[in-house]
C-alpha positions as a Markdown table, in Angstrom:
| # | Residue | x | y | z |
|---|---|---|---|---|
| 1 | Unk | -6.1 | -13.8 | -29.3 |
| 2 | Unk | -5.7 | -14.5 | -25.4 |
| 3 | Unk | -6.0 | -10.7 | -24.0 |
| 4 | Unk | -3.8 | -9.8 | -21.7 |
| 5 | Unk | -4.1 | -6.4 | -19.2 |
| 6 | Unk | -1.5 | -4.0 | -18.2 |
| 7 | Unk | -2.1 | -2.2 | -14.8 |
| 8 | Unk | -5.6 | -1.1 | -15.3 |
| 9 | Unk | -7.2 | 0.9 | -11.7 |
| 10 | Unk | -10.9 | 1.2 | -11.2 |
| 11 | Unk | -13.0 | 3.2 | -9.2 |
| 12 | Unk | -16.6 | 2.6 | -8.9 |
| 13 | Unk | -18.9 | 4.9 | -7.2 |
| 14 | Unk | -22.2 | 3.1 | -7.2 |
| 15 | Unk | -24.4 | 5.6 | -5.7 |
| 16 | Unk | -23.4 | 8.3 | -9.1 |
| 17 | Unk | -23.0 | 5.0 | -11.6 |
| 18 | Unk | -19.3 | 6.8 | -12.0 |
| 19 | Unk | -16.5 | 4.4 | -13.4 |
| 20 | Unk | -12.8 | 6.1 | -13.4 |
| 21 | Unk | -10.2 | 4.0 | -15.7 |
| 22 | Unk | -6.7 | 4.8 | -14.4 |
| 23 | Unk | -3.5 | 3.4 | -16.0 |
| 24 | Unk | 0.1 | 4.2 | -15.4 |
| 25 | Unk | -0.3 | 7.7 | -17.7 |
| 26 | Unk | -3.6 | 9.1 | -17.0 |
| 27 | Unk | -7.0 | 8.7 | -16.1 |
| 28 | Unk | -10.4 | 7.9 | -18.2 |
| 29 | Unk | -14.1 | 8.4 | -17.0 |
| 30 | Unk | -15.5 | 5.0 | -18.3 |
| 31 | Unk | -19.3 | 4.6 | -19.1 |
| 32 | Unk | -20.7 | 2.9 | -15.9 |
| 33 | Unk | -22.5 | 0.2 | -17.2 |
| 34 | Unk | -19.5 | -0.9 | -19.9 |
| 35 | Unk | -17.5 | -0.4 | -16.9 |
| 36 | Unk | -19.3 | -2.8 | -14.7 |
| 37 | Unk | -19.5 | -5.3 | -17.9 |
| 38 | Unk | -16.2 | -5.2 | -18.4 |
| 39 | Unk | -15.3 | -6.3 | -14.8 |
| 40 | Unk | -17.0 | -9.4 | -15.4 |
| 41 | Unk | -14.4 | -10.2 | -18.3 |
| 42 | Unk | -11.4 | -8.5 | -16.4 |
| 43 | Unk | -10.4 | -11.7 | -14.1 |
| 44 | Unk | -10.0 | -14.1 | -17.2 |
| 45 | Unk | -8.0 | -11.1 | -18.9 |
| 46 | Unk | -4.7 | -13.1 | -18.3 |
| 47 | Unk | -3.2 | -14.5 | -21.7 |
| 48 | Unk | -4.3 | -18.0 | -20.9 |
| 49 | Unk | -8.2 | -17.5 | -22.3 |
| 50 | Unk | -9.5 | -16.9 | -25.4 |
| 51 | Unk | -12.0 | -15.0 | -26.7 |
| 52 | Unk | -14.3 | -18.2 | -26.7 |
| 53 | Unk | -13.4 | -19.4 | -23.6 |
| 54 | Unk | -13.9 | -16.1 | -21.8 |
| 55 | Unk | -17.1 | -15.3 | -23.3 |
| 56 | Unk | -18.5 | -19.1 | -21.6 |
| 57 | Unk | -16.9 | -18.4 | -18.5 |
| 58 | Unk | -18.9 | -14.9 | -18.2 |
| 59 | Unk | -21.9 | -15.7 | -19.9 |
| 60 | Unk | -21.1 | -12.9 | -22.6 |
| 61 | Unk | -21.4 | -12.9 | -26.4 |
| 62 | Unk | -17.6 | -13.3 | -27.8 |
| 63 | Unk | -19.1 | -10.3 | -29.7 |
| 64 | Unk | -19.7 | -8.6 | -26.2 |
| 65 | Unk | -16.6 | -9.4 | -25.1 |
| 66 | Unk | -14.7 | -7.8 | -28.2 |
| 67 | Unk | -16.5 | -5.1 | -28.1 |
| 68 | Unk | -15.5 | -4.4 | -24.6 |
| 69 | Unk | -11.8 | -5.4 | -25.8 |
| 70 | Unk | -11.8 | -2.6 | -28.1 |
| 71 | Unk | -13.5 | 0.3 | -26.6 |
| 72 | Unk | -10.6 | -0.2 | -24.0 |
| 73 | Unk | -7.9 | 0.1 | -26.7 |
| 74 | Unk | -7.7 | 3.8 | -26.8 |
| 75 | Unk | -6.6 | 3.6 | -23.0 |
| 76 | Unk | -3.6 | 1.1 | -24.2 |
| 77 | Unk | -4.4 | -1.2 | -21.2 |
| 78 | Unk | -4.4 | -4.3 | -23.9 |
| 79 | Unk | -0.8 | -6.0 | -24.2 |
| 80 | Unk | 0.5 | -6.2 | -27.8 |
| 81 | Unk | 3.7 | -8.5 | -28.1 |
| 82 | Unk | 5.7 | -5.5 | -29.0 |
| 83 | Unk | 4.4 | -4.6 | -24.6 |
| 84 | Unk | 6.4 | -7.4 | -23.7 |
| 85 | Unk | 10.2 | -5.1 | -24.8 |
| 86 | Unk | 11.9 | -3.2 | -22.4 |
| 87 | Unk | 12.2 | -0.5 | -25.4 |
| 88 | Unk | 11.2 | 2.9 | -23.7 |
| 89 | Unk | 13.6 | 5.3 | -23.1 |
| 90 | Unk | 14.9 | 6.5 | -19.5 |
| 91 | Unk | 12.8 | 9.2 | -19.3 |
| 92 | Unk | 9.6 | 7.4 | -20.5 |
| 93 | Unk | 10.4 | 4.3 | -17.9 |
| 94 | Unk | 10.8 | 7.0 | -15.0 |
| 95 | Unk | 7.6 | 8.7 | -16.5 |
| 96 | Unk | 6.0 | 5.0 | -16.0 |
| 97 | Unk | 7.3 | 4.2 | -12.7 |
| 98 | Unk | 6.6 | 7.7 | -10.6 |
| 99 | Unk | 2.8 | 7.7 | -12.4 |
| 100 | Unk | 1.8 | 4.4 | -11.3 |
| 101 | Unk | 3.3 | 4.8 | -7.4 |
| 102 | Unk | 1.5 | 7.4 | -7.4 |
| 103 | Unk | -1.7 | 5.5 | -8.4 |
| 104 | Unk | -1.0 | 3.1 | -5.9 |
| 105 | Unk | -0.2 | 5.0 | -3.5 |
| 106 | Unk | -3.5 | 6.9 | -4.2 |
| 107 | Unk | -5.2 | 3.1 | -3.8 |
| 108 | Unk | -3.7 | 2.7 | -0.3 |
| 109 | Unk | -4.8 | 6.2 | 0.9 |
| 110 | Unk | -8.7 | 5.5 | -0.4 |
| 111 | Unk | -8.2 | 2.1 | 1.4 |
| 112 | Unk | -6.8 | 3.0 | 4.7 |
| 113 | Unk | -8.2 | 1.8 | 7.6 |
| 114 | Unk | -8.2 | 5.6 | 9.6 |
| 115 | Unk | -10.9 | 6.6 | 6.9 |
| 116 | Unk | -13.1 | 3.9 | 8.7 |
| 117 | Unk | -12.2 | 5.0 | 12.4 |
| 118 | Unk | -12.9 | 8.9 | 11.3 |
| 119 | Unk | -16.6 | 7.9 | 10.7 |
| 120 | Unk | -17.0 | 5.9 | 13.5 |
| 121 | Unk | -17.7 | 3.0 | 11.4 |
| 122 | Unk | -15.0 | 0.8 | 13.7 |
| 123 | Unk | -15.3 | 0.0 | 17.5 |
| 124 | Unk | -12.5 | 1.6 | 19.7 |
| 125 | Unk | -11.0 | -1.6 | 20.2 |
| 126 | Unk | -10.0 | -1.3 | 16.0 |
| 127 | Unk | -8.4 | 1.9 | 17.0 |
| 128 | Unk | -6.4 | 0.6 | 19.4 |
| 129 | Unk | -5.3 | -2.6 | 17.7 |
| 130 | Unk | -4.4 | -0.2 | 14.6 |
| 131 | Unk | -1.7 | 1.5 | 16.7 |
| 132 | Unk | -0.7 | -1.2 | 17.7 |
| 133 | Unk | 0.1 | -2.4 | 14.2 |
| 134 | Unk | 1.8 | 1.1 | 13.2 |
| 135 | Unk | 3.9 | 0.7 | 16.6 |
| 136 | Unk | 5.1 | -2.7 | 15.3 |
| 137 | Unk | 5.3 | -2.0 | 11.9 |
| 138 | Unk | 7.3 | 1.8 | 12.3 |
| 139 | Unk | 9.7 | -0.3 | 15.5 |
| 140 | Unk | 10.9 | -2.8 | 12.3 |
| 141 | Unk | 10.7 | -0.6 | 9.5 |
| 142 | Unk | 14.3 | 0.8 | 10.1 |
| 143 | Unk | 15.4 | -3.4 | 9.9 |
| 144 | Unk | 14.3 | -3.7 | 6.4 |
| 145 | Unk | 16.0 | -0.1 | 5.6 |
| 146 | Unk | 19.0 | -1.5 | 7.0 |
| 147 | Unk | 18.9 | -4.7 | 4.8 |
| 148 | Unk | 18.6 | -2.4 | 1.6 |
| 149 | Unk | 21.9 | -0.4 | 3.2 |
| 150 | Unk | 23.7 | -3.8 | 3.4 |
| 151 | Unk | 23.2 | -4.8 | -0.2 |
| 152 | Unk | 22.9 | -1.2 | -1.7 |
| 153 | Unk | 25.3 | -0.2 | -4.4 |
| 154 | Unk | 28.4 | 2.0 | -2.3 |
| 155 | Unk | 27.4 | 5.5 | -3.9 |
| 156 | Unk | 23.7 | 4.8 | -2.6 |
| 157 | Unk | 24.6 | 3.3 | 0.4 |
| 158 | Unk | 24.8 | 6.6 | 2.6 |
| 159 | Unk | 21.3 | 7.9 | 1.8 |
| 160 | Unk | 20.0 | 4.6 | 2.7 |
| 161 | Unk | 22.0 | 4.6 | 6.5 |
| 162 | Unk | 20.7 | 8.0 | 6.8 |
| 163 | Unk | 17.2 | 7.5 | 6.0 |
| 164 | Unk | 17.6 | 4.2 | 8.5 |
| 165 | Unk | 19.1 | 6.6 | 11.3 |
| 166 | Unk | 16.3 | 9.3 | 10.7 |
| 167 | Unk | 13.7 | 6.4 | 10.9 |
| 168 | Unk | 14.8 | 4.6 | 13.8 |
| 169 | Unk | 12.9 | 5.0 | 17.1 |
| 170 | Unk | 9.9 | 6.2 | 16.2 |
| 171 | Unk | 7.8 | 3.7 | 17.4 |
| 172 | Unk | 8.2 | 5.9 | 20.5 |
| 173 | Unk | 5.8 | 8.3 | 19.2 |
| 174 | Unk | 3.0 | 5.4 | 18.8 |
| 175 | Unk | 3.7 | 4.2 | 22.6 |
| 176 | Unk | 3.2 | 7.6 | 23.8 |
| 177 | Unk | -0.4 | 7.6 | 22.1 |
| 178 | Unk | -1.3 | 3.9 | 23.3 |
| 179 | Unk | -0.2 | 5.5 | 26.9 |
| 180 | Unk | -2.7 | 8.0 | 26.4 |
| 181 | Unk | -5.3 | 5.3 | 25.3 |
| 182 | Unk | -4.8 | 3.5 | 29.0 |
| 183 | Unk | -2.2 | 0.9 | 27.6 |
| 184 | Unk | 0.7 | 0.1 | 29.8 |
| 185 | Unk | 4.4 | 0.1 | 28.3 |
| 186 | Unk | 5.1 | -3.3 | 29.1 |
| 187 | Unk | 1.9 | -4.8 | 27.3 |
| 188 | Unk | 2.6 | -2.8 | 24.0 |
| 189 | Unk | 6.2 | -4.0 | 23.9 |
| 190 | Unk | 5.8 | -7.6 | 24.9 |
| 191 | Unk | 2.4 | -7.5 | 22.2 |
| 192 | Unk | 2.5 | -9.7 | 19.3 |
| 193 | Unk | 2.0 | -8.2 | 15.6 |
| 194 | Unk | -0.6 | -9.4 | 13.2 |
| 195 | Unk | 0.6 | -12.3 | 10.5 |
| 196 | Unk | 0.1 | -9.3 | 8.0 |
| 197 | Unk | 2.1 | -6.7 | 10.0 |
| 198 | Unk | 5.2 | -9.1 | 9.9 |
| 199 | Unk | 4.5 | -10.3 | 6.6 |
| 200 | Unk | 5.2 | -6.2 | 5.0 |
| 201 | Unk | 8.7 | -6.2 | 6.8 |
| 202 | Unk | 9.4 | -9.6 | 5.9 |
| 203 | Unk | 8.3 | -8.9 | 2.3 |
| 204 | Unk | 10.2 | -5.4 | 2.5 |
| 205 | Unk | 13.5 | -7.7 | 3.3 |
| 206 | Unk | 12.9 | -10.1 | 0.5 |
| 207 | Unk | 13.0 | -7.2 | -2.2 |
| 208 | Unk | 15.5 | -5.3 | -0.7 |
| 209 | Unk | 18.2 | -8.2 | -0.4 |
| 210 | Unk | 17.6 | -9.0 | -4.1 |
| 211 | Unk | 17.4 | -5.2 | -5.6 |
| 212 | Unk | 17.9 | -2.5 | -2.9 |
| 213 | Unk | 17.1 | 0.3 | -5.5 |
| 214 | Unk | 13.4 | -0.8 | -4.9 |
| 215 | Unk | 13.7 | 1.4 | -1.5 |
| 216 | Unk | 13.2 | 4.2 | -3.3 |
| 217 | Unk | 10.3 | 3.3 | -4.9 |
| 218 | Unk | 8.9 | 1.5 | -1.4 |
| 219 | Unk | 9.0 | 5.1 | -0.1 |
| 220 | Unk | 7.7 | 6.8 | -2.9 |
| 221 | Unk | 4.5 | 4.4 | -2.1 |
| 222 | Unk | 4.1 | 4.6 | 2.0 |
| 223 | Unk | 6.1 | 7.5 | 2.7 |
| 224 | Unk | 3.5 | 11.1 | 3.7 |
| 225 | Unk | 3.9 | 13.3 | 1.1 |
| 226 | Unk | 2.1 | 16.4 | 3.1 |
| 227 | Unk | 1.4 | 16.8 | 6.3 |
| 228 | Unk | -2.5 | 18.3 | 6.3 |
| 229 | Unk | -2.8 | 19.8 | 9.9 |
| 230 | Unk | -6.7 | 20.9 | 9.4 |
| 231 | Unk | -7.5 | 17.3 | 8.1 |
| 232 | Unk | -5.8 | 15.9 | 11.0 |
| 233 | Unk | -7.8 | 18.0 | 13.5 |
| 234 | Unk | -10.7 | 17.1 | 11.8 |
| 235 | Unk | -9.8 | 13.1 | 12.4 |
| 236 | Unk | -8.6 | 13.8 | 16.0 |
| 237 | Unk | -12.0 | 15.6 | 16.5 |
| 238 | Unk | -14.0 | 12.5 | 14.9 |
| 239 | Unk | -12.3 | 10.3 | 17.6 |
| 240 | Unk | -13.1 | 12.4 | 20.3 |
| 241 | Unk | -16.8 | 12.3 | 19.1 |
| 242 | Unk | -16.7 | 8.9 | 18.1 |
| 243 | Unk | -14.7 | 6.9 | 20.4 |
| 244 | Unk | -14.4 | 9.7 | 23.8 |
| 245 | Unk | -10.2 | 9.9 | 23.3 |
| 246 | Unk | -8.9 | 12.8 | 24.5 |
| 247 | Unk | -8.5 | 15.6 | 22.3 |
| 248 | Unk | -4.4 | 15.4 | 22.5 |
| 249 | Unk | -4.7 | 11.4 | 22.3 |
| 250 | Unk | -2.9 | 11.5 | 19.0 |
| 251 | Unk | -0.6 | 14.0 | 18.8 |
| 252 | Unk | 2.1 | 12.4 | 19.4 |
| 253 | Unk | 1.5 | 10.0 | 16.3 |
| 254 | Unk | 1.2 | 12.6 | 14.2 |
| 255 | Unk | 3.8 | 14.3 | 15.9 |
| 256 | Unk | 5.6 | 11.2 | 13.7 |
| 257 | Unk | 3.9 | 12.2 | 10.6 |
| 258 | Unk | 5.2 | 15.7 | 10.8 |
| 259 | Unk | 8.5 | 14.6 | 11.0 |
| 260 | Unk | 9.0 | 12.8 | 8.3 |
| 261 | Unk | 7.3 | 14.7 | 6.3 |
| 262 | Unk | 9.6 | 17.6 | 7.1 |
| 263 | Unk | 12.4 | 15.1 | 6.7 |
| 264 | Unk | 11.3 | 14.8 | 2.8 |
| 265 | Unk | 11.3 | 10.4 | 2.8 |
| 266 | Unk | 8.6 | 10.4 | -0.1 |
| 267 | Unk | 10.7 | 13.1 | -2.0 |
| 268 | Unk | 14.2 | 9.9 | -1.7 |
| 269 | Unk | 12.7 | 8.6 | -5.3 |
| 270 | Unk | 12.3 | 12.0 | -7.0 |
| 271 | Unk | 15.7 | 13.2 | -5.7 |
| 272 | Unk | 18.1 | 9.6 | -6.8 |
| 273 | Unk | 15.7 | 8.8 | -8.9 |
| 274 | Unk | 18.2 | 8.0 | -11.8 |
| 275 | Unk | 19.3 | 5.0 | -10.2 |
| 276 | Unk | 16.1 | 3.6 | -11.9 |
| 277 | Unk | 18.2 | 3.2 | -15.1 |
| 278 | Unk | 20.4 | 1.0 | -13.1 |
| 279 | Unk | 17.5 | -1.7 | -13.1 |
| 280 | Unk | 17.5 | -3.9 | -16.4 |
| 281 | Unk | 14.5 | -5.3 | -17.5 |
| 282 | Unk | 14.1 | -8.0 | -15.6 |
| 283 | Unk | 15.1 | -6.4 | -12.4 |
| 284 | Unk | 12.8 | -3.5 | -12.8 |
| 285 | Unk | 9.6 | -6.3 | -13.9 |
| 286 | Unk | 10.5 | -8.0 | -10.6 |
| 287 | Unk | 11.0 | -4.8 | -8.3 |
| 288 | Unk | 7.2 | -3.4 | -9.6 |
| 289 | Unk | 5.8 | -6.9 | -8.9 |
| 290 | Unk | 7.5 | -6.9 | -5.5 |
| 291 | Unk | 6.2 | -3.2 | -4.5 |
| 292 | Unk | 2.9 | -4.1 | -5.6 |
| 293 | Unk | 3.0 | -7.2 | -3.6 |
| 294 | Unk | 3.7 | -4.6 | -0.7 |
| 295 | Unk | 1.3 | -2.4 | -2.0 |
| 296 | Unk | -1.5 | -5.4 | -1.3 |
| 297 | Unk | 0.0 | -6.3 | 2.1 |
| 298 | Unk | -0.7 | -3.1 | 3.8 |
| 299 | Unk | -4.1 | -3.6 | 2.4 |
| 300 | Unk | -4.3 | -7.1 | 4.0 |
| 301 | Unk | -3.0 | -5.4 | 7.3 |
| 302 | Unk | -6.3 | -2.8 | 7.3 |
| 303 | Unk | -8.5 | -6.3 | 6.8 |
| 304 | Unk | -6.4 | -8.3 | 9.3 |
| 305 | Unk | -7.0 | -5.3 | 11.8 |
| 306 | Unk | -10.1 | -5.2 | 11.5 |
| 307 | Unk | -11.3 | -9.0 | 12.0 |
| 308 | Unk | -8.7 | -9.4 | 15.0 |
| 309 | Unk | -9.3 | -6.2 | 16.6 |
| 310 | Unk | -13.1 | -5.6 | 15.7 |
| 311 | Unk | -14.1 | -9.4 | 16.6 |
| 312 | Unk | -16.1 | -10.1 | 19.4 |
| 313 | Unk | -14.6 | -14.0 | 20.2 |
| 314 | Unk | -12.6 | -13.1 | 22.6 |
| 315 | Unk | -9.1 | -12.0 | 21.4 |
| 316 | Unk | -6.5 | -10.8 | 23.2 |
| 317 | Unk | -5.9 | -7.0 | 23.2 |
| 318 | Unk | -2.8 | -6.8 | 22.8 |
| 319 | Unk | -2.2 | -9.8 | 20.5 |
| 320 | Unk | 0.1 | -11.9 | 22.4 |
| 321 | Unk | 3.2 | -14.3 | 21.5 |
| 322 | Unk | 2.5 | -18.1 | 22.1 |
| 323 | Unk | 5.3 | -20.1 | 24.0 |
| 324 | Unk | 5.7 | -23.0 | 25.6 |
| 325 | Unk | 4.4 | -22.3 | 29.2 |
| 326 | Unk | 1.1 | -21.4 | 27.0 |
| 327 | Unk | 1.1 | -25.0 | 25.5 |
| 328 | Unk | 2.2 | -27.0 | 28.6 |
């Protein structure tokens, strides 16, 4: 037996020794200590070790190591061959898909970066470079909506243009906030993105040129699906305390927020969400792996951020483009 993992989520909270399980249908509280044993195993669960092999690599008993195998089956996280069919029905694949966005999206909102800044765990030059990133990334996200439109099947295609028309020139609402910050317009629009903040549009492109339905699902994952306005004030309070921002500094990004919230993006998935059973097996394997590839891009954005932006080596704020005059 070489075990192999489905999507398996874990949340570790050291300070209560509290493991959380969660899978693509629900969510199990996990022993700690099992929990923490069973992340020693988890990086060689891949189908290409054995039992033997993984119990060497990890300096466990094979006996440990089924033992952990098996108090894990009741979650269904261990791949059977039968796993490997496409065999559910429509509604169970729907069920499968909308449960495990929502996990992930879940994942991106415990691991975004304005958690950090609300604490005051970040320097002020963090915030900033973070806008900068949304004004970048919100300016292009429109491009990749409009790639999706191009190859999008004709009955599909007018939701798409209209989501792209509803999207497009809102990076005006980030400007107005890194006005209020003391940046000038021309050095946030001749600024340079991060590496990661091009790399989410460019990966957004990719997928959407080879199966366009996966827009749906894209904004299922980053798209606000409430707009909180006491947690909000709470966070615009922090930054005033924290970082000495004016108390309106931000309402105009979240002015943004608002928006589309009220415009319903996140709800696109829920309400064509039978164009799912337009994806055949292999299309809907590579559509998940390409949101989830997404999914771990905006994460690599919050880490990018943070070492450009929170770096004391001298960086320029804004990040700027290179060209030949700087080379000469």
């Amino acid at each position: 037996m070489n075990p192999k993992l489905k999507e398996n989520i874990w949340r570790i909270d050291n300070e209560n020794q509290l493991a959380t399980l969660i899978t693509s249908s629900q969510a199990f509280d996990v022993p700690f200590n099992p929990a923490l044993a069973f992340l020693k195993i988890r990086p060689l669960c891949t189908g290409h070790h054995s039992l033997e092999s993984i119990a060497q690599q990890s300096a466990l008993s094979e006996k440990s190591v089924q033992d952990l195998l098996r108090s894990l089956q009741p979650s269904g996280i261990i791949i059977s061959l039968k796993d490997n069919q496409h065999n559910d029905d429509e509604v169970k694949r729907r069920e499968n898909i909308v449960n495990i966005i929502a996990a992930w999206s879940t994942e991106l909102a415990a691991s975004y970066i304005g958690n950090e800044l609300g604490q005051g765990q970040l320097s002020k030059t963090v915030l900033v470079g973070w806008l900068l990133e949304m004004y970048h990334y919100i300016k292009d996200f429109p491009k990749a909506i409009h790639v999706a439109a191009q190859h999008a099947p004709i009955l599909l295609r007018p939701v798409y243009e209209q989501y792209c028309t509803e999207e497009t020139g809102h990076e005006i609402f980030v400007l107005n906030t890194l006005l209020r910050l003391g940046l000038s317009q021309a050095e946030v629009e001749s600024s340079a993105p991060l590496v990661s903040t091009r790399s989410i549009n460019l990966l957004m492109k990719e997928l959407f040129t080879k199966e366009p339905i996966a827009l749906l699902i894209v904004a299922a994952l980053i798209e606000a699906q409430e707009f909180n306005s006491e947690a909000i004030n709470d966070f615009k309070r922090s930054l005033v305390d924290y970082y000495g921002v004016t108390g309106d500094a931000l309402d105009s990004y979240f002015e943004h927020q608002e928006i589309d919230v009220r415009l319903g993006h996140a709800d696109l998935l829920a309400s064509h969400i039978q164009w799912l059973d337009h994806l055949n097996g292999v299309a809907l394997d590579a559509v998940l792996d390409g949101v989830h590839d997404i999914k771990h891009a905006f994460d690599l954005q919050s880490l990018e951020i943070k070492h450009y932006y929170g770096s004391s080596q001298g960086q320029y704020i804004p990040r700027q483009t290179i060209n030949y005059t700087a080379i000469r």
